[in-house]
N, C-alpha and C positions, 0 to 999 in steps of 0.2 A: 498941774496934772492930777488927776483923778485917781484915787485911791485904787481902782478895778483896772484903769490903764496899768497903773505902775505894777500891779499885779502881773497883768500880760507881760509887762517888757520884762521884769523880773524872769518868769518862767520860760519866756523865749529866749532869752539869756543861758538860762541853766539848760534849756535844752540843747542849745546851741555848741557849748561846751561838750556836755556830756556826750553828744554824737561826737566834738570830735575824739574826746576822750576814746572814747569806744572804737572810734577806726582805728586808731594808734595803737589801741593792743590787739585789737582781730590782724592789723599790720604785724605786729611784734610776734604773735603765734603763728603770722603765716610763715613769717623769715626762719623762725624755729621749726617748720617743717620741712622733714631732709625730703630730696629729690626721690622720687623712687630708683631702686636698681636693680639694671637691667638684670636680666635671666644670665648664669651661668651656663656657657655652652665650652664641652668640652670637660678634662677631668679639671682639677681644684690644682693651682700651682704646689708644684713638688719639687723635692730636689731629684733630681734625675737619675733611674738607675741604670742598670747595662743595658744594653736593646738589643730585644728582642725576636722586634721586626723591622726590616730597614731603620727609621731612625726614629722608633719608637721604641719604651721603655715598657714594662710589663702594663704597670700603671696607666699609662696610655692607649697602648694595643688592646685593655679590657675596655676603658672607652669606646673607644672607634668601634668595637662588637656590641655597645649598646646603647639603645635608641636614648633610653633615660639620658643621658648624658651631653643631646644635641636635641634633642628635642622636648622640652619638658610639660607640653602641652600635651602629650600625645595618647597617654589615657582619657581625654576629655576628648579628642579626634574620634578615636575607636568607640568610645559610647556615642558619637554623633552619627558616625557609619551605620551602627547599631540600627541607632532610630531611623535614621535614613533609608535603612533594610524595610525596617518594619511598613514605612510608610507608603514603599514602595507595593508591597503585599497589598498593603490595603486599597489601591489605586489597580491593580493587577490583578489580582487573584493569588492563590494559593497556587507554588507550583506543582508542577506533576514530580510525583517523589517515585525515585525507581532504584532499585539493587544495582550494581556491573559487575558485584563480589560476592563472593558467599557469607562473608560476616556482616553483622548489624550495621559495622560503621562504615562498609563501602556502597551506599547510594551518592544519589546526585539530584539535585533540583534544576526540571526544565521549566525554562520560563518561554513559554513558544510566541515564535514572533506569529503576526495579524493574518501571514501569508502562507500559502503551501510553499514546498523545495525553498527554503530562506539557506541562508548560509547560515555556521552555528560559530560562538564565541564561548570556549569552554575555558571558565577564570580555575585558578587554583590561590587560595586563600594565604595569608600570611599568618607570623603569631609567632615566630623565633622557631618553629619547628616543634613549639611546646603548645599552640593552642590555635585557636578560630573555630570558624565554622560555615556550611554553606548559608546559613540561615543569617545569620549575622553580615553576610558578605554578598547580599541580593543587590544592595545599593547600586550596581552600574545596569542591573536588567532592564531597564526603564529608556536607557538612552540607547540601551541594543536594540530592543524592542522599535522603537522610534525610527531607527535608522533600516530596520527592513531585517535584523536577525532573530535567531534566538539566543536567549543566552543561557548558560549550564554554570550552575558553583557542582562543586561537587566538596562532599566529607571522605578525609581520610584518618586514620593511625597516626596518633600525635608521638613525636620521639620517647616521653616516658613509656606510653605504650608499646612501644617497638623497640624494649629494651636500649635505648642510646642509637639504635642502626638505623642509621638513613634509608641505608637500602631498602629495608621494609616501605618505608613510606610511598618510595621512589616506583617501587611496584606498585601500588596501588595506586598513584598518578598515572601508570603507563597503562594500567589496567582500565582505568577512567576512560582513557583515551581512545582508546582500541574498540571497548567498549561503545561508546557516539559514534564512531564511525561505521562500526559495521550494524547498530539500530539505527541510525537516524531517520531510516524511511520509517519507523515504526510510531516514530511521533512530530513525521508531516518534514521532515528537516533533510539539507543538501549533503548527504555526506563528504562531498567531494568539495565543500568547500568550509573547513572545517581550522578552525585557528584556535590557538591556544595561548593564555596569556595568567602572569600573576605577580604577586610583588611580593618581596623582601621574600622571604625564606621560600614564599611559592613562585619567585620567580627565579630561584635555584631550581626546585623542584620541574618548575617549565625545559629552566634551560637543559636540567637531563632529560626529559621526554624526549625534548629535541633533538637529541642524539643515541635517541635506542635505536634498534637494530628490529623492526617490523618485522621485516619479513623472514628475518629467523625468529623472534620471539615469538609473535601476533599469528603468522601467517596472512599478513597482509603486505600490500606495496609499500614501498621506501618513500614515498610522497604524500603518503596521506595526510597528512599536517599542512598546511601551505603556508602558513604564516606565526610566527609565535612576538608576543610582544615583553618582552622580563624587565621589570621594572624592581630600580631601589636592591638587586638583589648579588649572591656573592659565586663566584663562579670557579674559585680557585680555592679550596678548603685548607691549605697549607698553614696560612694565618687564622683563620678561628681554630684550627688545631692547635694552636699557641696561644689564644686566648682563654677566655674562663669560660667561653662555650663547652671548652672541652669538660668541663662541669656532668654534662649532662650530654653530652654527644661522645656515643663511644669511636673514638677516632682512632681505626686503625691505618696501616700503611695501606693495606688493600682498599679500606673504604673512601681512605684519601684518595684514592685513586681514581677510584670505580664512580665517584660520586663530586667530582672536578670535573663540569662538562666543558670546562676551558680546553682538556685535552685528550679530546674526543671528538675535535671540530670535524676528525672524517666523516663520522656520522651526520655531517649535518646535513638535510634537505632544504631545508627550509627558509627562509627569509627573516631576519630579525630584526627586531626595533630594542633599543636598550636605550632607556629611559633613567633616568636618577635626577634628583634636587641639590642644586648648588648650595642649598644647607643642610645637606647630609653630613654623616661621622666623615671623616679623611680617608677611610678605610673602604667605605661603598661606591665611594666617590670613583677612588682611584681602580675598587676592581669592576666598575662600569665601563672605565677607561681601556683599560686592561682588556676586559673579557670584549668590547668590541674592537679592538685594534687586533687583538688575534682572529676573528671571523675575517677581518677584511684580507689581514693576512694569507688564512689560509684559502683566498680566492672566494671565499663564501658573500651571498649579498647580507650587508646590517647598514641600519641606521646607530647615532649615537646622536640620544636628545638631550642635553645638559639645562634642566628646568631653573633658569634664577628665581633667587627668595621663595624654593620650595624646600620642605624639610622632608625626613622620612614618611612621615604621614598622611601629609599633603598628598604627596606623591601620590599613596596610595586611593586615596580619598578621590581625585584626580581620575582615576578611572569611570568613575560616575557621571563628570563631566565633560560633552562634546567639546568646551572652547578650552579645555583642562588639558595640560601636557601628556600624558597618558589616553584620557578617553580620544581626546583628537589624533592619537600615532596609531589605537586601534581602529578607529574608524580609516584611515589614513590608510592603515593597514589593509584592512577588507576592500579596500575600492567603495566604501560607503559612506551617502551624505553624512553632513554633520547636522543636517535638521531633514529628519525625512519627506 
């Protein structure tokens, strides 16, 4: 053999080793790499103290009132809505910005549909009762628009501002409301076919709408509403009265009251859809449950849509989308395609 052969076999040799060398520990540092773990959903194992609420423990019952705690994605969700809003704007236009209130913060953004007399979808925004906004919450106008409406956000009075009282809020939702109805000819739109819809804290704020009292308040008919959709939201304040909501929401006996449209079903007119994600808290879950087993109860018409492998955000998110649990119960809703 030749000095340059034996060369070659020599180094094919070493090389030969050397790879396997080399898998053998890329092997050995893969084995050393742990599995990822999953997401915590839910609070963090405790030892259990009195309860609360049914068979929940303080500890728990603050859970179940916050999204952190089941859903941990969900600030990443809300900045995509975000942008989603924005991109929507840019595809659409800028909406028509208008007053319904005398203060700064009671306007609304119409986003008008392609057609004269359209029917209107007036969203009311989520954010624990502490935040949002109409701007931020344009993201489903694109698919109302599409299907033949218009669609309205509107901005209200966030609970700091409204010193802890719902009730303030709750008026300026109703005011929103009454409001579109009685301009809608003014900006080309059906008053009379007028629906109303919103998730997590604004689909509380909905389900009160749903049960004022028009025609003493407004001075309008008891029907003007025709359809309301509440998603993801809480209907009985009994229990976030006992949780750490109560932080920052002044919960009295009367506002508990005044402000629990679960019992106020006489007022209802209207037709509901009640929407929530089967991986929501334990708490939203069950007062979706709740709050449509007493509509059906009290003779009134509801749907109850239990979305699998949707979380609280999804949910909301959902509204954007026609084949989306939500954006499909509104459309569902209105008697309108799902592709116009």
């Amino acid at each position: 053999m030749s000095i340059l052969a034996e060369i070659q076999r020599r180094g094919f040799v070493s090389g030969l080793f050397g790879g396997i060398a080399a898998a053998a520990l890329a092997n050995v540092a893969r084995a050393q790499t742990p599995d990822p773990i999953p997401c915590q959903l839910g609070p963090l194992p405790h030892q259990k103290g009195p309860l609360v609420w049914m068979d929940m423990d303080q500890i728990e019952l603050d859970a179940a009132y916050d999204q952190r705690f089941y859903a941990p994605m969900g600030d990443q969700i809300q900045k995509r809505v975000a942008s989603i809003s924005n991109a929507v704007r840019a595809r659409l236009g800028e909406p028509l910005r208008l007053s319904y209130g005398p203060s700064e913060l009671e306007k609304l953004d119409i986003y008008r549909a392609r057609k004269p007399n359209a029917p209107i979808f007036l969203f009311v925004h989520g954010g624990s009762w502490r935040g949002g906004s109409a701007r931020n919450n344009a993201y489903p106008a694109e698919m109302f628009i599409n299907a033949g409406a218009n669609f309205i956000a509107i901005d209200f009075i966030d609970i700091k501002q409204a010193g802890g009282d719902l009730r303030a809020m709750a008026a300026q939702v109703r005011s929103a409301v009454a409001w579109v109805y009685k301009n809608a000819a003014s900006f080309g739109a059906d008053a009379n076919r007028l629906y109303v819809g919103g998730r997590s804290s604004g689909a509380h704020l909905t389900a009160v709408a749903l049960v004022t009292d028009w025609e003493r308040d407004y001075g309008v008919a008891a029907d003007i509403v025709k359809g309301g959709i509440c998603s993801s939201g809480m209907y009985d304040l009994k229990p976030v009265r006992l949780s750490k909501r109560s932080s920052f929401i002044r919960l009295t006996d009367e506002m508990e009251e005044s402000m629990s449209p679960q019992r106020h079903l006489d007022q209802l007119h209207a037709p509901v859809v009640v929407t929530c994600g089967m991986n929501e808290t334990p708490e939203f879950q069950r007062q979706a449950r709740d709050y449509a087993a007493a509509v059906k109860a009290a003779g009134k018409r509801v749907e109850l849509i239990e979305a699998p492998n949707y979380n609280h955000y999804e949910m909301g998110e959902s509204f954007g989308n026609p084949y989306g649990p939500s954006g499909r119960a509104a459309l569902a809703l209105m008697k309108l395609p799902v592709l116009g």
